[in-house]
TIRO-2110 file (N, C-alpha, C; in Angstrom, 1 decimal):
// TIRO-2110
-1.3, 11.5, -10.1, N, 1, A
-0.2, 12.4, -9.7, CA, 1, A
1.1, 11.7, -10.0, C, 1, A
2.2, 12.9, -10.1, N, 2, A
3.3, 11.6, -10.5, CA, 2, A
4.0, 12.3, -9.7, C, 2, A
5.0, 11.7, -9.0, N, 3, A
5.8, 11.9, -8.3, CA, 3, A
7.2, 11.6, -8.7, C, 3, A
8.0, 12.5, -8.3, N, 4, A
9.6, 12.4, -8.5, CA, 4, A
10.1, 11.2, -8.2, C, 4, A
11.1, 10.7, -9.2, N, 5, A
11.7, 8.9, -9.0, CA, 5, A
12.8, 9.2, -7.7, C, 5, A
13.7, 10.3, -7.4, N, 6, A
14.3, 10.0, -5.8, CA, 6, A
13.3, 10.8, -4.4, C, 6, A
12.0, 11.3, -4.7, N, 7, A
11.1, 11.1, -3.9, CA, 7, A
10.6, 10.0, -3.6, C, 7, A
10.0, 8.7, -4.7, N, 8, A
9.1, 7.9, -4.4, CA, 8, A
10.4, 6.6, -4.0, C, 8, A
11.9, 6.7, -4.2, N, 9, A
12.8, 6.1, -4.1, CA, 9, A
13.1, 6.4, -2.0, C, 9, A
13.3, 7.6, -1.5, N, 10, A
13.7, 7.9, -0.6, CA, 10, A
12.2, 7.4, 0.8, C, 10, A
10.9, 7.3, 0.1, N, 11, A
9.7, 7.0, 0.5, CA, 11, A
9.8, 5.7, 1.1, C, 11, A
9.8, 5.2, -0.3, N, 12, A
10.0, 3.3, -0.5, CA, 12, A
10.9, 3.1, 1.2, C, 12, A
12.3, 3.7, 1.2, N, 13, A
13.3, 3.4, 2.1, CA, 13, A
12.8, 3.6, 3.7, C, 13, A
12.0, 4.8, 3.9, N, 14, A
11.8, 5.2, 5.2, CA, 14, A
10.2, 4.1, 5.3, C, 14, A
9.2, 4.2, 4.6, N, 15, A
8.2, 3.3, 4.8, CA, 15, A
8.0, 1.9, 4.6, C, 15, A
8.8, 1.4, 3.7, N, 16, A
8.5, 0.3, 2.6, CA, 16, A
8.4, 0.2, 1.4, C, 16, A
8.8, -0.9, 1.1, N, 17, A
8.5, -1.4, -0.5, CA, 17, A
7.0, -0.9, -1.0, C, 17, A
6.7, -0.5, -2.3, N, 18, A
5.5, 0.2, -2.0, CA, 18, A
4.4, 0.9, -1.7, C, 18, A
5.0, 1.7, -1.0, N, 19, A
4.4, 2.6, 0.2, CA, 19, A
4.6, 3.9, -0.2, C, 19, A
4.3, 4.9, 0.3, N, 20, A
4.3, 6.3, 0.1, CA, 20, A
3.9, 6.7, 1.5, C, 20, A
3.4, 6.0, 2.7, N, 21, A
2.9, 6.6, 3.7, CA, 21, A
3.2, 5.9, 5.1, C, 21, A
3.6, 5.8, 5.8, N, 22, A
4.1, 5.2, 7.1, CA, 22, A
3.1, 4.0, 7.4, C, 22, A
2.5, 3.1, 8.2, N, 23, A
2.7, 1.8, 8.3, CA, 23, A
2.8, 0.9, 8.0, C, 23, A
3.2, 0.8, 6.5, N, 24, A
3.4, -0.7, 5.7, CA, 24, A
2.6, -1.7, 5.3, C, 24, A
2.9, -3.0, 5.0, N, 25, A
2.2, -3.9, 4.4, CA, 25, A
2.1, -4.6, 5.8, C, 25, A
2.6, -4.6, 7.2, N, 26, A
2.6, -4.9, 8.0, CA, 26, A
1.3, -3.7, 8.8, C, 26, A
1.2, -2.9, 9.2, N, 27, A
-0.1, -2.5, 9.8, CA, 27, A
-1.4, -2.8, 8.7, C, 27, A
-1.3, -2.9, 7.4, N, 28, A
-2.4, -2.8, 6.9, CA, 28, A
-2.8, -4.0, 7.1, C, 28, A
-2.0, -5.0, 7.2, N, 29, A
-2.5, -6.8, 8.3, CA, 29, A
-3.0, -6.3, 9.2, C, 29, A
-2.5, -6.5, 9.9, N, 30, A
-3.3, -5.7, 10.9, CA, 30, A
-4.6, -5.6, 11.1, C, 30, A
-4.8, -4.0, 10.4, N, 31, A
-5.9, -3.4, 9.9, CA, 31, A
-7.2, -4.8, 9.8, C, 31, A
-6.6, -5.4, 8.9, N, 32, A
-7.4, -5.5, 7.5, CA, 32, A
-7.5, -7.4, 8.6, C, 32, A
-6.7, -7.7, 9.3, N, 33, A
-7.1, -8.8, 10.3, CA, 33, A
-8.5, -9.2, 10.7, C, 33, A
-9.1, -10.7, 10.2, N, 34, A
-10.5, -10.7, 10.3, CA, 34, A
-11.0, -10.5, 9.3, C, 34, A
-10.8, -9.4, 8.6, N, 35, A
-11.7, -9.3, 7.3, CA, 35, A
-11.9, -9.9, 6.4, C, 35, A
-12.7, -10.8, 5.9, N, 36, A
-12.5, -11.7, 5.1, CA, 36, A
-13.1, -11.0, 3.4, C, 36, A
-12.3, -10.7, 2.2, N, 37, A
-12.5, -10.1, 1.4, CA, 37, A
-12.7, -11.3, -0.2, C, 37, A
-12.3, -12.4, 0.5, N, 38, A
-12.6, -13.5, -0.8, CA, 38, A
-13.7, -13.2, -1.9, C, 38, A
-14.1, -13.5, -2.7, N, 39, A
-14.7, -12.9, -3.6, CA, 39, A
-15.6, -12.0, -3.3, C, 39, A
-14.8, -10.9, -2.7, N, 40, A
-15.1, -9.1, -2.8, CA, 40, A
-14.3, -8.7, -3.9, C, 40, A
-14.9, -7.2, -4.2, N, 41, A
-14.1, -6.7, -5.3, CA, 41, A
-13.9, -4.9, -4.4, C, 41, A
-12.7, -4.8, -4.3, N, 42, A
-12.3, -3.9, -3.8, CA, 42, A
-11.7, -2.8, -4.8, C, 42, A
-11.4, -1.4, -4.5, N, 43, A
-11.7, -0.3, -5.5, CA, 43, A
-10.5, 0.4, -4.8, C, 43, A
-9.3, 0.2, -4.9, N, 44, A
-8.5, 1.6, -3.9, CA, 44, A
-8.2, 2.3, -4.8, C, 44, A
-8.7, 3.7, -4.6, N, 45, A
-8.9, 5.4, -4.9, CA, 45, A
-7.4, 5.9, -4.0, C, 45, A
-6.2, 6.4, -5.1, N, 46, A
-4.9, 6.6, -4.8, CA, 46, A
-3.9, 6.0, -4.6, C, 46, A
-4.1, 4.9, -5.0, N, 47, A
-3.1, 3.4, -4.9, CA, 47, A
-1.7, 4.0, -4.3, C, 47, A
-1.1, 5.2, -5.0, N, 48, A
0.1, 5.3, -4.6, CA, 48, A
1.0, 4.5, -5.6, C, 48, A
1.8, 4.0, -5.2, N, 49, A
2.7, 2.8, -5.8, CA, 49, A
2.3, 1.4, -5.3, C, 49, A
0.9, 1.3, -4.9, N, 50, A
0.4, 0.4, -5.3, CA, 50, A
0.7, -1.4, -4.2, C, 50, A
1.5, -0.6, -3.5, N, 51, A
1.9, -1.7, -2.7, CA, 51, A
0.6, -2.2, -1.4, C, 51, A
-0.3, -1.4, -1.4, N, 52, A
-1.4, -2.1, -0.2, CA, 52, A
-2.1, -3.0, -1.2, C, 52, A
-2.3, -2.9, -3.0, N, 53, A
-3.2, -3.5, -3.7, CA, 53, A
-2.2, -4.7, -3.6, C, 53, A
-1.5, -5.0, -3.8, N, 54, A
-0.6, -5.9, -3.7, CA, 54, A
-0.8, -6.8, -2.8, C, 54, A
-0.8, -6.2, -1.4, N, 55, A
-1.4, -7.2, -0.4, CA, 55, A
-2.6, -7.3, -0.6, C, 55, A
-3.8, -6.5, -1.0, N, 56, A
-5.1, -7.0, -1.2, CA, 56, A
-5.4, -8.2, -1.9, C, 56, A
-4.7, -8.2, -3.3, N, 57, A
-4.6, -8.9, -4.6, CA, 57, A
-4.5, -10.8, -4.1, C, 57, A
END
């Protein structure tokens, strides 16, 4: 899907760098706290602008 550049611009500002959806690269810590993903291979379906793969990476 592609989304408008002062949509995914006005996004960025209210959520985060990379984001498209409210809690950030800060709850997905969180979340993802304990999980240990080291040579896992993880698959995200809708990346967005890509900023949770970012923290996965």
């Amino acid at each position: 899907m592609h989304y408008p550049k002062n949509l995914t611009h006005a996004l960025e500002i209210i959520w985060g760098e990379g984001m498209l959806s409210p809690g950030g690269l800060e709850r997905l810590a969180d979340i993802l706290e304990g999980t240990d993903l080291s040579g896992r291979r993880v698959l995200d379906i809708g990346s967005g602008l890509g900023g949770i793969d970012i923290l996965l990476a």
